[in-house]
C-alpha positions in Angstrom: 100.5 135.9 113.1 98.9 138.1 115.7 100.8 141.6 114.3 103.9 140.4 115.3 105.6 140.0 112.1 106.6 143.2 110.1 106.1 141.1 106.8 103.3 140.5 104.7 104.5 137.1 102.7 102.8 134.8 104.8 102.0 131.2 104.2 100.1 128.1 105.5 101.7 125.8 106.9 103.3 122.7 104.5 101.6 120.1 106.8 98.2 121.1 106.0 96.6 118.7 103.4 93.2 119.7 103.2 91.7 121.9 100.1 90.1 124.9 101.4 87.2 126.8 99.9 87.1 130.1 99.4 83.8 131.3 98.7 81.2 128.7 97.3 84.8 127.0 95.6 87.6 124.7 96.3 91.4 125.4 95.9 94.8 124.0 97.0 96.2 124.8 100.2 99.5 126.5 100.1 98.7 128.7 96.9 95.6 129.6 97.5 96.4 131.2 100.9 99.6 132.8 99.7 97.8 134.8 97.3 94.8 135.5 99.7 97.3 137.0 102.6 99.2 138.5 99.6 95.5 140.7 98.9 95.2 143.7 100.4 93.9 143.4 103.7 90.1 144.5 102.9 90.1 142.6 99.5 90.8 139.0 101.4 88.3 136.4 101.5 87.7 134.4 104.8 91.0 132.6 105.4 90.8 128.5 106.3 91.6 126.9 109.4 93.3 123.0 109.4 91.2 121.5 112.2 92.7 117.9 111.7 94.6 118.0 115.4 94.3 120.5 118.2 96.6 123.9 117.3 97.0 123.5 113.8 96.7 125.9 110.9 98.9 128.5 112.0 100.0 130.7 109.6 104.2 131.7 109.4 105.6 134.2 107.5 108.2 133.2 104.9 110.6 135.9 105.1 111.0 135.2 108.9 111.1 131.3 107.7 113.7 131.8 105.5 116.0 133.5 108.1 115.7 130.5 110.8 116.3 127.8 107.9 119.5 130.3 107.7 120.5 130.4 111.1 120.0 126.4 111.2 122.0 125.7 108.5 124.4 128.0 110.1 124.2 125.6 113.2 125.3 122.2 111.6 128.4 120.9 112.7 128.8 120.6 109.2 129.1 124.2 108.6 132.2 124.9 110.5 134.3 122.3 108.4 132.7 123.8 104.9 135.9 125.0 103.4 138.2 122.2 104.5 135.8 119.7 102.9 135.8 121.1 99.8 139.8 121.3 100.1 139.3 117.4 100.7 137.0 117.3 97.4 139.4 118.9 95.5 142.8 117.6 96.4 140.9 113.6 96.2 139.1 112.0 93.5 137.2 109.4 96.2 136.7 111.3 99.6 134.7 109.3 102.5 133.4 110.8 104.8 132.3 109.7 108.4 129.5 112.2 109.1 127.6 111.7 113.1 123.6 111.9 113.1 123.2 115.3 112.7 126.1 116.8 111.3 124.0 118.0 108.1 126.0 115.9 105.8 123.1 114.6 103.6 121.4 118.1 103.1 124.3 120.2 103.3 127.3 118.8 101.5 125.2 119.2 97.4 125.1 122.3 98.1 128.7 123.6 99.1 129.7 121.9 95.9 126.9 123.7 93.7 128.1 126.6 95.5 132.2 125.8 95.4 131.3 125.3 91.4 131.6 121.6 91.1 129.0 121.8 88.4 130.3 124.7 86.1 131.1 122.6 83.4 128.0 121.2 83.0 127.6 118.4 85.6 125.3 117.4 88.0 126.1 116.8 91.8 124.2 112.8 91.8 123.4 111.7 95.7 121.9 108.3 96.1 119.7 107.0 98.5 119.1 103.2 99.4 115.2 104.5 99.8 112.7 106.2 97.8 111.4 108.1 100.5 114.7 109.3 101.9 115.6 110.4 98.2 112.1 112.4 98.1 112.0 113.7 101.6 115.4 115.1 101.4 115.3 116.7 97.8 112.2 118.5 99.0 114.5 119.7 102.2 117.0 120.7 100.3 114.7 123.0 97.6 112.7 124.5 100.3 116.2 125.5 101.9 117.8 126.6 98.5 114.5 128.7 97.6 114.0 127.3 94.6 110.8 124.7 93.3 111.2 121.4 93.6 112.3 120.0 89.6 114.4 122.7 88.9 117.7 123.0 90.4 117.2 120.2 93.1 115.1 117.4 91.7 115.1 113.4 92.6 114.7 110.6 90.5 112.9 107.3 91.6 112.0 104.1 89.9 108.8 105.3 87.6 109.4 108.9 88.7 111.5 111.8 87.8 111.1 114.7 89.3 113.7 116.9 87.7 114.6 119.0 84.3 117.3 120.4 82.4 118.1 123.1 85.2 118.7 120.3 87.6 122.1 120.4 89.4 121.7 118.6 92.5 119.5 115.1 91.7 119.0 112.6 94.7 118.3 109.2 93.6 118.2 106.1 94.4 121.0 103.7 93.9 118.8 101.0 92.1 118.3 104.3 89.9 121.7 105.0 88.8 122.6 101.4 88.4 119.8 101.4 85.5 121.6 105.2 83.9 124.5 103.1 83.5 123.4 100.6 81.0 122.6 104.5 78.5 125.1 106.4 79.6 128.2 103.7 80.8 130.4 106.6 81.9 128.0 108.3 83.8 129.3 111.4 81.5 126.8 113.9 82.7 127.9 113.5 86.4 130.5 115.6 87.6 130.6 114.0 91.3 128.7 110.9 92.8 127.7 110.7 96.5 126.7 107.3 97.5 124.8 108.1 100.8 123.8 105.8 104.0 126.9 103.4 102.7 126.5 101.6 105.9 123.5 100.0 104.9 124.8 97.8 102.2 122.3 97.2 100.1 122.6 95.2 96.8 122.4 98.3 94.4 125.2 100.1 96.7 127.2 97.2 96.1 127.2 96.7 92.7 127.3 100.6 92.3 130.2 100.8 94.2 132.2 98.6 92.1 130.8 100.1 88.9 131.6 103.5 89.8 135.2 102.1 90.4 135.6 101.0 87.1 134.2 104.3 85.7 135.9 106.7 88.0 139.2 104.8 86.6 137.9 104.9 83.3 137.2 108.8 82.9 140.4 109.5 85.1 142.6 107.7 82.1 140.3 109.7 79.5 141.9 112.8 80.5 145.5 111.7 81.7 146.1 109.0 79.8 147.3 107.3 82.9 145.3 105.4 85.3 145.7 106.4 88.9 147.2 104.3 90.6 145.3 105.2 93.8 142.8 102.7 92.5 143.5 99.7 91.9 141.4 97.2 90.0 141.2 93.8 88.0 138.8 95.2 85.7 140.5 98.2 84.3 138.7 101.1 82.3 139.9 99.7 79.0 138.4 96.9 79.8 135.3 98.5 80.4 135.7 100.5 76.8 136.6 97.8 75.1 133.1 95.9 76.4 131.1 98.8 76.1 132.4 99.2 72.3 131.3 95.1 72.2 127.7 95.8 72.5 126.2 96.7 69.2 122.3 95.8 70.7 121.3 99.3 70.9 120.7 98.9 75.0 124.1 100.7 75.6 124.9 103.4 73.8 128.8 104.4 74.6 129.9 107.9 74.2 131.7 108.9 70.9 134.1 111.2 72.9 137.0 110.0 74.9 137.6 113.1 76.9 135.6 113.1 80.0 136.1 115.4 83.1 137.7 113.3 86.4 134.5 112.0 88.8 134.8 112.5 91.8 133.0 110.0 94.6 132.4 110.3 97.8 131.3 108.1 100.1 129.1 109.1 103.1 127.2 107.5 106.3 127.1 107.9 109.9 128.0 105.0 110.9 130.4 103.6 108.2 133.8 101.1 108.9 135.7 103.9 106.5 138.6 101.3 106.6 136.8 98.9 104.7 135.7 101.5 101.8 138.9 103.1 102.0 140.8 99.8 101.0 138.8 99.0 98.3 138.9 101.9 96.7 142.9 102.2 96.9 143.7 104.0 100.4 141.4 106.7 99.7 141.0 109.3 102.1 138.8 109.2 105.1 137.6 112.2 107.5 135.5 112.6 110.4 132.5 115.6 110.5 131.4 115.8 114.3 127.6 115.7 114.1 125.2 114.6 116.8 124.1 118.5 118.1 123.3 117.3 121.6 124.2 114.1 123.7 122.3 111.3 123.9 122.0 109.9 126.9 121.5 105.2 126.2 119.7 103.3 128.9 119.5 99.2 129.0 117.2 96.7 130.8 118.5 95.3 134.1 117.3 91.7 132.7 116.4 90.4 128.7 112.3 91.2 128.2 110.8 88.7 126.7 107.9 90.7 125.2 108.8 93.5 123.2 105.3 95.4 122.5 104.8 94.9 126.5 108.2 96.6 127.3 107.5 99.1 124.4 104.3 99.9 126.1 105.9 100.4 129.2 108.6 102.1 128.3 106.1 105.0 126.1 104.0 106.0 129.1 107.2 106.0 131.7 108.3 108.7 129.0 105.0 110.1 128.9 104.0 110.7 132.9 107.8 111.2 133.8 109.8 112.7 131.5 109.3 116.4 129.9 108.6 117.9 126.6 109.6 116.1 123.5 108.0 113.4 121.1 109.0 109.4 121.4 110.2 107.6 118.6 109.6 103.6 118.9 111.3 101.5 116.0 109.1 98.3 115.4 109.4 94.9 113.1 106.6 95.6 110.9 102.9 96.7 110.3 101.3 94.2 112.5 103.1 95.4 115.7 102.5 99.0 114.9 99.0 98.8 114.6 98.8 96.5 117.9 101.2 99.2 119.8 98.8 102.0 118.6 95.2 100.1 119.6 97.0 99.4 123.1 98.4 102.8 123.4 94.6 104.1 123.2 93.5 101.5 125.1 95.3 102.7 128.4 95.1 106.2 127.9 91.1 105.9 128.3 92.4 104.8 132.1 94.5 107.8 132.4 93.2 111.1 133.8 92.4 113.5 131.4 95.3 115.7 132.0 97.4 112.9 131.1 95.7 111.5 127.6 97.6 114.3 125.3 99.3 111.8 123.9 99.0 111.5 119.6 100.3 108.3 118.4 101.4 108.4 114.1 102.1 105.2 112.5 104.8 105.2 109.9 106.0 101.7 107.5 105.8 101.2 103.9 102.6 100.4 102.4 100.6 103.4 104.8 98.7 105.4 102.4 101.1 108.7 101.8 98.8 110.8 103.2 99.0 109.3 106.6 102.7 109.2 106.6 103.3 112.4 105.4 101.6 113.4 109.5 104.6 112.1 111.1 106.6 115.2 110.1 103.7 117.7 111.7 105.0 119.4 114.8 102.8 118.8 118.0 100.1 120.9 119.0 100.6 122.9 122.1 100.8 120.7 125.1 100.8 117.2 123.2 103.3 114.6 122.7 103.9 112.4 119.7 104.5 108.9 119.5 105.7 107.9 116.3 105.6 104.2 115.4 108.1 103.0 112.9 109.5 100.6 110.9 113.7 101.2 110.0 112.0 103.8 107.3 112.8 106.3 109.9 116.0 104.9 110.6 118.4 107.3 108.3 118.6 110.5 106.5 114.4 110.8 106.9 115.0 113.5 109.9 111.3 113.8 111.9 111.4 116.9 113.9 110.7 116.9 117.2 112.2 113.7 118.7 113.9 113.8 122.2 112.9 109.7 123.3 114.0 106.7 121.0 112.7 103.4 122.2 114.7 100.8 120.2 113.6 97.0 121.0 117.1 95.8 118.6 114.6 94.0 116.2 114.1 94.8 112.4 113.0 92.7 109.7 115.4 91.5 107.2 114.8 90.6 103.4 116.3 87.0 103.3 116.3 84.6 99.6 116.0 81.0 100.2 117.8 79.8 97.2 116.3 76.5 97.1 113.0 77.4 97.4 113.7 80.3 95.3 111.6 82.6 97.5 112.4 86.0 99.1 111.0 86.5 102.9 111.2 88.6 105.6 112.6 87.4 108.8 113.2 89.3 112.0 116.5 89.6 113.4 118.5 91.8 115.1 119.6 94.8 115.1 123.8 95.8 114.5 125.8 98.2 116.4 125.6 100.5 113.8 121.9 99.8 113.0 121.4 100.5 117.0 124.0 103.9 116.8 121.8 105.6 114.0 118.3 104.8 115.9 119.8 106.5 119.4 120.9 109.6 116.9 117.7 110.0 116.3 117.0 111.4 119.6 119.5 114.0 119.5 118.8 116.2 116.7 116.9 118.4 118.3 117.8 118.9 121.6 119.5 116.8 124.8 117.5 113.4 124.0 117.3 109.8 125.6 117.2 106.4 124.0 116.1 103.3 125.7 117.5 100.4 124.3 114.8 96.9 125.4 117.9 94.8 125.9 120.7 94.6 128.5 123.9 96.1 127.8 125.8 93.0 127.4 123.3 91.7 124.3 124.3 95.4 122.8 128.3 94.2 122.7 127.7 91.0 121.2 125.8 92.8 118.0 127.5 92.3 114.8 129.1 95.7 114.0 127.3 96.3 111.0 124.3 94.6 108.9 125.2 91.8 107.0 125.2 93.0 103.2 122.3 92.3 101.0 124.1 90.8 98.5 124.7 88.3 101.0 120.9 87.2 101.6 118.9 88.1 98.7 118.3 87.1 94.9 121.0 88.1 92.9 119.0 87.4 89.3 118.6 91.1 88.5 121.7 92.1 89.4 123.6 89.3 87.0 121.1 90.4 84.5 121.9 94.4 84.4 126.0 93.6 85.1 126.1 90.9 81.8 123.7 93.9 80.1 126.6 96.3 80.8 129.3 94.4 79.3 130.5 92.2 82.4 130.3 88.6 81.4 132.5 87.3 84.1 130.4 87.9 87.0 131.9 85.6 89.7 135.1 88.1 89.5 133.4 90.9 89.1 135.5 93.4 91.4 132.8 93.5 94.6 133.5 95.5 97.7 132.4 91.8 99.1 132.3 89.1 97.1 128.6 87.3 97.3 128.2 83.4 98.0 129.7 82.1 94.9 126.3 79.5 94.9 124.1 82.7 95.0 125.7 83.8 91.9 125.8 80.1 90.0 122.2 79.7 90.9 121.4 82.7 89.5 122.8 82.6 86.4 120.8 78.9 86.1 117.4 81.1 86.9 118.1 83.4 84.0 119.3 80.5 81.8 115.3 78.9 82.5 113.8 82.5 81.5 116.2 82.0 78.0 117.9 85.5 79.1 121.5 83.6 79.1 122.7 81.3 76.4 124.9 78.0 77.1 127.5 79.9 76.6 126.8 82.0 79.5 126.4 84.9 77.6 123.3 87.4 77.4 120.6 86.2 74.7 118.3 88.6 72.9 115.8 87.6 75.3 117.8 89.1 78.2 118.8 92.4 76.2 115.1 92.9 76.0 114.7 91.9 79.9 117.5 94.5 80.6 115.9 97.1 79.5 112.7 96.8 81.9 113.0 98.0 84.9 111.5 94.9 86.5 112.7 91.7 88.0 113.8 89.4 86.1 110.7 86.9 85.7 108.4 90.3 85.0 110.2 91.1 82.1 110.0 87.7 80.9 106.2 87.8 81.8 105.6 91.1 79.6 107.6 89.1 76.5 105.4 86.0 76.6 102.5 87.9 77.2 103.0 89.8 73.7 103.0 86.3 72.0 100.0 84.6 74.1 98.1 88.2 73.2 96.9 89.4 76.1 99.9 91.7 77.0 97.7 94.7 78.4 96.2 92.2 81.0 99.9 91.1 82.1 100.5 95.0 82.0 98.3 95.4 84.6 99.4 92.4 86.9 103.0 93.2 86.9 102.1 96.8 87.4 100.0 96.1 90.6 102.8 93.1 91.6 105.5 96.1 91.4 104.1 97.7 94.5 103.6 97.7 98.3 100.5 96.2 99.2 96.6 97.1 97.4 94.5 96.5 99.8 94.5 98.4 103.5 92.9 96.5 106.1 93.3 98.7 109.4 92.6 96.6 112.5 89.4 98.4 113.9 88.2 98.2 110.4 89.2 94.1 109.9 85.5 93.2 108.9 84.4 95.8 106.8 88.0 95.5 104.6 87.3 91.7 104.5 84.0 92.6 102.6 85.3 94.7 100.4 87.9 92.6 99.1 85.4 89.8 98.2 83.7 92.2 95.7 86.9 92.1 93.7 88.2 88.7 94.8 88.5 85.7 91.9 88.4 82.1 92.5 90.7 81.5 89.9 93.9 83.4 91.8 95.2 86.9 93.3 96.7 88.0 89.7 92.9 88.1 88.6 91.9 89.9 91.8 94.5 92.7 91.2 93.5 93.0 87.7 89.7 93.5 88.9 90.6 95.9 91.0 92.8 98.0 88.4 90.0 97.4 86.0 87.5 98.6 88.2 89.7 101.6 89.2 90.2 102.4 86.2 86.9 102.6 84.8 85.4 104.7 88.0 88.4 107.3 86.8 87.2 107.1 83.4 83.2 107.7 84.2 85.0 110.2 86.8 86.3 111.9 84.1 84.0 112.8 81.9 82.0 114.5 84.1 84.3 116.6 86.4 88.0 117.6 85.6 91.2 115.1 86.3 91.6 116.9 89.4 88.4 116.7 90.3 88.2 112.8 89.2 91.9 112.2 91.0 90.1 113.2 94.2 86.8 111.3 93.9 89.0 107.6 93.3 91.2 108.5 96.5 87.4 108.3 98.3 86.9 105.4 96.2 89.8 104.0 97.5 88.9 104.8 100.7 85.5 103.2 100.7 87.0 100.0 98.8 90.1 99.8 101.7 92.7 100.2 98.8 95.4 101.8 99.1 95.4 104.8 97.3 99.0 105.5 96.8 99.8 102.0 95.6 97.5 102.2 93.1 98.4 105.5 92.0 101.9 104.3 91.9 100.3 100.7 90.0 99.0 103.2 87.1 102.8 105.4 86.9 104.1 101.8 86.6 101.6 100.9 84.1 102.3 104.0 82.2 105.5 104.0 82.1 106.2 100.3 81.2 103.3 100.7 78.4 105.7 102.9 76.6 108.5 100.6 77.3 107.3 98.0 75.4 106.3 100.1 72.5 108.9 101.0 71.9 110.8 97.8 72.3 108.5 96.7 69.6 106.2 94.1 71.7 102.5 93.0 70.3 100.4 94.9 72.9 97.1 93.4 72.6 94.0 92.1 75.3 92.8 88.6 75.8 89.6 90.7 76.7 87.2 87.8 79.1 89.4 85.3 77.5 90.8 84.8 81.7 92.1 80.8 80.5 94.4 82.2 78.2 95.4 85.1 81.1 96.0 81.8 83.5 98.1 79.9 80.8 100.4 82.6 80.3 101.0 83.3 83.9 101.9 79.6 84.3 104.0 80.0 81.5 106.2 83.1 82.5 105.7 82.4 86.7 107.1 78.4 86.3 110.1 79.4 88.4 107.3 80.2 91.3 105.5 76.8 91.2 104.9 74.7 93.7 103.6 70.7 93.4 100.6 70.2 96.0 101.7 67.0 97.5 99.5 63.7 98.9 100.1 65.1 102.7 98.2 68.6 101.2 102.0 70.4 101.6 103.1 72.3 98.7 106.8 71.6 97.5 
């Protein structure tokens, strides 16, 4: 602080991670050196220093922090239009809004309606995410600027995590999330308005949300007027909505008694959005524009097409680095694989730089990176350092990493594709869209005046498609058939889609459910698929859990779908390729990779236990992350692989399901996985090819 700061609340820094001790004793970070530096002066114990990268573990004070979250809040574009968008709000049931990178939208906009009393009769403000991590990133944002603990009146919700309470006005989500609220609670009663965030990107859940919350914005609108609006238009009305809820009698739905439900209000948000085609679907709804992006941006294109992306990446970092000034570089890679080559080559040539010119920090950022390591992108940089952050599209929207002034954008990202004939999801690389490349440049102006370099010529950048193709266009559409016929919608192919999938897509996956018994001939939803429904699993997991329960070794098929549900188990960094090679055949099984992830739960599992009796959880939580570490597994996705576990264990209870073990028994394991996986089989042919 060095006496410059009149106040006395003073706090660690949030990026620190380590424990600290204090005395002969170890306790958390922030706490523990809140209430130190909260002692009297002479009565404080040796304060900790984070010596993880040159210049951290300063200390800031949180009054003065408080005041420049203020004074940036203050600074959004955003702020200036505050009252007329809640004017918009008010006078339109469906608003969308057209908000620039960096106009505050996704932080700010909750909470002018918490504070313009959009929740005073009881509802909650509901903003979804198409990813986990922007739902939790931005929730925590929005607390920390709102001054209140994370759970309480700002919480988020995820997929085997719920991070919010009875207080909890402002819940992000993701949309996968609220889908699966609809099957309890079909009019989304306890909402009083929806934001469906990132819109642009299309995914599958935003899809089939948006024509759900169509239906119930109609529905709720009639509740109260008696009269549907005729603003929006659509095929299936809210009757028919209350007339199928009122249908089910399996006990999955349970429709609300009352008919008198408050108007919903929706808006629709992105920074990159083609309003026109949201605003036709939902009836000529209103559109407006929020200026955003602080600073300008200034795009640069090759002269000629590179053939080599890493090689032009690798160029294009250390031009940055040796000629431009202060500010980190953000590169957007394809996947895991190129970051970790970009990284190893990035050290590689700064050993040949003089040693004036090697403070350079490269941070790797993609999915299945243990949290702890990606939690570092979002420290600042030391004094005198630059970051190079290396990313997958995670970092593409809403997650904001402070700091960036560079973007390098190569106009490749890897796409989640469904080959329906093979029945097999994969990830292919393609490129980029216009509005895909719009939202990576914005990156580089939220800070200050930044520059993106785009690894393509100009002309490549105007034959772009102007947005990504829609999910529901490329990928399995079995779950979603399965939670739309659990809802009430039998009639599927008309159901009222912003874009209508492949009507194949659709027909093919209506045949996949029929094979798992969760449709009748009929085409109507069996007691197979109620049950199904109500797991928050793909389709052929459920189905897995139910003929587990009758082969008896459900707790064993617990743990395989568990540790199937998440990013990748094992971590095999590329200096480390050996070693992680080794430590995978301790758990590997000849007899297939379900029984190697179920060794490796089970031998989790019973290190925690052993753990566990002899120190506290705490203490046991942090001697299985070193276990981890040792093993090369990733600690988070097993972590996650026991919530999962958890959480589905009391699923099935109470659905009523036989949990019992096969114990050794591994051949009757294998027949049941043959059993519930047949859709997944392949027939080795006489050439050795599998078909």
């Amino acid at each position: 602080m060095g006496g410059k700061c009149p106040h006395r609340s003073v706090k660690k820094r949030r990026y620190s991670h380590k424990q600290f001790r204090r005395g002969k004793f170890l306790v958390k970070g922030d706490d523990a050196v809140y209430d130190e530096l909260n002692k009297p002066e002479e009565q404080r114990n040796a304060l900790p220093v984070d010596e993880d990268l040159p210049g951290m573990g300063q200390y800031y004070c949180m009054h003065c922090e408080k005041q420049k979250i203020e004074q940036q809040r203050k600074n959004l574009p955003i702020a200036e239009v505050e009252r007329r968008l809640m004017e918009e709000v008010r006078n339109n049931d469906t608003l969308i809004i057209v908000g620039e990178t960096g106009s505050g939208k996704t932080t700010q906009l909750p909470q002018y309606l918490f504070k313009w009393g959009f929740c005073r009769d009881g509802g909650i403000i509901g903003i979804t995410q198409p990813r986990r991590v922007a739902a939790i990133t931005v929730a925590k944002r929005v607390a920390e600027e709102s001054g209140v603990p994370l759970g309480q009146r700002v919480g988020y919700a995820i997929r085997f995590e719920d991070v919010t309470s009875v207080q909890t006005k402002i819940k992000y989500m993701t949309d996968g999330l609220l889908l699966r609220e609809a099957l309890l609670d079909p009019y989304l009663s306890k909402y009083s308005v929806i934001i469906v965030d990132e819109a642009h990107e299309r995914t599958i859940h935003t899809d089939v949300l948006l024509g759900l919350l169509k239906n119930v914005q109609k529905a709720r609108s009639k509740s109260i007027n008696g009269v549907v609006n005729t603003n929006h238009n659509n095929s299936n009305t809210g009757h028919d909505l209350e007339e199928r809820i009122g249908n089910q009698n399996d006990g999955i739905l349970k429709p609300c008694q009352a008919k008198k439900y408050n108007p919903l209000k929706l808006i629709i948000m992105s920074a990159s959005l083609d309003a026109r085609v949201f605003s036709e679907y939902f009836g000529g709804a209103r559109a407006v524009h929020v200026q955003g992006r602080q600073f300008p941006v200034d795009i640069f294109y090759t002269h000629k097409p590179e053939t080599d992306c890493i090689d032009a990446a690798l160029i294009t970092i250390f031009q940055i680095h040796l000629e431009e000034g202060p500010g980190d570089i953000l590169v957007f890679l394809t996947g895991q694989e190129e970051i970790e080559s970009v990284e190893r080559l990035i050290h590689e040539r700064l050993r040949q730089l003089p040693e004036s010119s090697r403070k350079l920090l490269t941070f790797p950022i993609f999915s299945s990176l243990p949290s702890e390591k990606q939690m570092k992108v979002f420290m600042p940089s030391p004094p005198g350092y630059r970051k190079v952050i290396l990313a997958t599209n995670i970092a593409e929207t809403s997650v904001t990493i402070p700091g960036i002034r560079y973007v390098v954008d190569p106009g490749l990202v890897k796409a989640r594709t469904y080959d329906p004939k093979m029945g097999v999801d994969s990830l292919i690389i393609v490129t980029t869209s216009k509005a895909q490349a719009l939202q990576r440049s914005g990156r580089a102006g939220r800070d200050g005046p930044g520059k993106c370099y785009r690894l393509y010529q100009e002309s490549f950048f105007e034959k772009l498609t102007d947005s990504t193709l829609p999910e529901i266009k490329r990928c399995d559409l079995s779950n979603v058939v399965l939670q739309l016929k659990a809802l009430g919608i039998d009639d599927v192919v008309n159901f009222d889609f912003i874009e209508k999938p492949d009507r194949t897509a659709v027909v093919n996956s209506l045949w996949s459910l029929y094979l798992l018994g969760a449709v009748t001939e009929e085409n109507k939803l069996s007691d197979v698929g109620h049950q199904m429904a109500r797991l928050p699993l793909d389709p052929v997991y459920s189905k897995a859990l139910i003929v587990a329960s009758q082969f008896g070794c459900l707790k064993e098929m617990l743990i395989c779908v568990a540790m199937l549900s998440v990013e990748s188990i094992f971590y095999a960094p590329r200096e480390k390729l050996e070693e992680s090679r080794n430590a995978l055949k301790s758990f590997a099984s000849p007899e297939g990779d379900h029984l190697t992830l179920l060794n490796v739960y089970r031998a989790a599992d019973e290190f925690f236990q052993k753990n566990k009796m002899v120190n506290s959880e705490e203490k046991a939580e942090k001697n299985l992350r070193k276990w981890c570490k040792d093993n090369y597994i990733n600690s988070r996705s097993l972590k996650h692989a026991r919530d999962i576990h958890s959480q589905i264990l009391r699923n099935v209870e109470q659905m009523g399901l036989r949990v019992t073990s096969c114990e050794d028994d591994m051949l009757l394991l294998r027949r049941c996985l043959a059993a519930s996986f047949f859709l997944k089989v392949a027939m080795k042919q006489p050439d050795g090819a599998y078909r």
